[in-house]
C-alpha positions, 0 to 999 in steps of 0.5 A, spaced: 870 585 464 871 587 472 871 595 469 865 594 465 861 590 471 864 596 476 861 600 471 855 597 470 853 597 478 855 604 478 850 606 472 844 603 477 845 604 483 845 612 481 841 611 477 836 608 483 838 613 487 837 620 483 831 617 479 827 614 485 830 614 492 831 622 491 825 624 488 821 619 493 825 623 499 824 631 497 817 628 495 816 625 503 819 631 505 814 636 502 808 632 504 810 634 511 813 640 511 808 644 505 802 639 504 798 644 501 803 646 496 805 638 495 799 638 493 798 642 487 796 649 492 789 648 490 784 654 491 776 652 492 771 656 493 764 655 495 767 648 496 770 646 490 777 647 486 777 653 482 784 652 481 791 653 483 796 659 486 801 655 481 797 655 474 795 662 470 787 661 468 783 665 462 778 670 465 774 674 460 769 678 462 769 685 464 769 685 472 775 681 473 783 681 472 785 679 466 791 674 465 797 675 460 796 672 454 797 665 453 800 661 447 800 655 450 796 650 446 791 651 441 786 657 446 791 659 450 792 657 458 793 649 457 797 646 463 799 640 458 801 644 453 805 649 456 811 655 452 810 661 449 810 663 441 818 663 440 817 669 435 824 672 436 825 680 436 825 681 429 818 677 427 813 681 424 807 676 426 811 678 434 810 686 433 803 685 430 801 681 436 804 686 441 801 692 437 794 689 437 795 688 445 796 694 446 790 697 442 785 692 446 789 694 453 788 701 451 781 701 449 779 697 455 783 703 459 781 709 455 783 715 458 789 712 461 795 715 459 803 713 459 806 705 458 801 699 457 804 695 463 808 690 458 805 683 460 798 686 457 803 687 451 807 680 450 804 673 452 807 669 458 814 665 457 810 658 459 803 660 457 801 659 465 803 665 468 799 666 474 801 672 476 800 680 473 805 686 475 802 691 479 801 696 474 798 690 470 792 689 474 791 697 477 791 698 469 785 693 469 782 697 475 776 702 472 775 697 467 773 692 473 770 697 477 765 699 472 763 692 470 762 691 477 758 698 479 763 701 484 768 705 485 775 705 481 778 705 489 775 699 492 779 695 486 784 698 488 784 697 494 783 689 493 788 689 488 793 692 493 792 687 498 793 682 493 800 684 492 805 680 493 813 682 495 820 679 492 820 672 493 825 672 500 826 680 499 830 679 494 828 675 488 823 676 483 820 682 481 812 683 486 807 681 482 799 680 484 796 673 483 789 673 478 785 667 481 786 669 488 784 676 486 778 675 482 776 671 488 777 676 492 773 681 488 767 676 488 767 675 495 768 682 497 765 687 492 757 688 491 755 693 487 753 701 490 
């Protein structure tokens, strides 16, 4: 009976400790040291939030970049339904699907030659990627340059500000994030 109690008492305060106190702590410490990250790292503009750093969105038309492609929920970028298509490498639905990304990816780009960058080719493990590879987003840039009346270099320009290196120098591969990019776009590029 004396182990079972001991036991017993070990279960709860463990639990106690790692289910509300520790959460409670990093939380607090998050709040004071990353508040805007704690917070969801909301992004307004003119006002209000558009969106989060942290959260792929879709983006269709033709004058922005487009995100890699979602399979969470039924249309795709719903944060509650997060995950990919789970096709393994032998599904034949997966190699129609990359088959018809590349063929949009292509028509979208014509004249461009070489490798479709392969995040305009596969969807987003998570369904709420919001970053695209550099070579994704400059690949979108006569596309976007043309919608929007200037010229393909000013894109690239915006692109290559948004670039973001290796998490520590080390970690992950760069990337550009979609929403803080097509804002960009918005605010800094006006037809000639």
């Amino acid at each position: 009976m004396k182990l079972i109690l001991k036991s017993s008492l070990y279960v709860v305060a463990t639990t106690i400790l790692l289910s509300v106190v520790y959460p409670l702590v990093v939380t607090g410490l998050a709040f004071v040291f990353w508040p805007g990250k704690a917070r969801g790292s909301f992004v307004e503009a003119n006002g209000r939030v558009v969106g989060s750093e942290l959260i792929g969105q879709n983006f269709t038309g033709p004058k922005y970049l487009r995100p890699r492609a979602s399979a969470a929920g039924k249309d795709g970028y719903d944060g509650t339904s997060s995950g990919g298509t789970n096709k393994g490498p032998t599904s034949d639905g997966l190699a129609k699907a990359i088959a018809a990304s590349v063929e949009k990816a292509r028509l979208e780009a014509p004249g461009r030659s070489g490798a479709v960058p392969a995040d305009l080719a596969t969807t987003s493990a998570s369904g709420l990627d919001p970053h695209l590879s550099p070579d994704a987003a400059r690949w979108q840039a006569a596309r976007i340059a043309a919608a929007r009346g200037v010229a393909e270099k000013a894109v690239l320009d915006v692109i290559e500000r948004h670039v973001e290196g290796r998490t520590l120098g080390l970690l992950g591969e760069p990337r550009v994030n979609v929403l803080l990019t097509n804002l960009d776009f918005d605010r800094s590029l006006t037809a000639r």
